[in-house]
Phi, psi and omega in degrees: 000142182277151198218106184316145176264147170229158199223154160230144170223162172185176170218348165328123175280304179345311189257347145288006171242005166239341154330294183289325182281340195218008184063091090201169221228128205178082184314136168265358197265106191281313304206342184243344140106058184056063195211103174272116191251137187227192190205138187282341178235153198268139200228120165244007139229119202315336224264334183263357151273354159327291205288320186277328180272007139074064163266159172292339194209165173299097191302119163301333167223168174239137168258120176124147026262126173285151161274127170323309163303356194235012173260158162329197157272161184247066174296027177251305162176162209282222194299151169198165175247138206271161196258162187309166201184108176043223187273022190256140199244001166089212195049011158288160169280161176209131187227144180252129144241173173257330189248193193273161177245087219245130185279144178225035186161166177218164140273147203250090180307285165350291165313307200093001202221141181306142190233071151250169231278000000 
């Protein structure tokens, strides 16, 4: 039986830089009230995961595909479809956790290439 996958993108050095120093991936952000956001799809071009996960900025990496069995619990609330945002139109699945997610590589957009850990 097939088993969902979840992907993260993001470009903060902050959080690529605790990726690398500690394999997982766990928003720092009180201001965001802790909440690490993820997603059922896979993006081979950030700028349209930009548009659809409706981010502030162009992701620089991708994390994933994770197996479902291998993410936290998704305690903040399940699935939603992300919603439209100024000129950006949404319509990714998007799932929240508060805890960590631990890891053994990223994707590098920039780079073009798997960066592991």
């Amino acid at each position: 039986m097939a088993q969902d996958v979840y992907y993260r993108y993001f470009a903060h050095p902050s959080e690529i830089a605790q990726l690398r120093r500690e394999r997982m991936v766990l928003t720092s952000n009180p201001n965001r009230g802790f909440k690490t956001w993820y997603t059922t799809t896979r993006f081979d071009d950030p700028a349209l995961a930009q548009q659809l996960l409706t981010l502030s900025y162009v992701p620089e990496y991708r994390v994933g595909p994770i197996r479902a069995d291998e993410m936290p619990d998704f305690d903040v609330h399940g699935q939603r479809i992300v919603q439209p945002l100024g000129n950006m139109p949404g319509g990714a699945i998007e799932v929240c956790t508060t805890q960590p997610a631990y890891l053994f590589g990223c994707y590098n957009f920039p780079n073009n290439d798997w960066e592991p850990l």
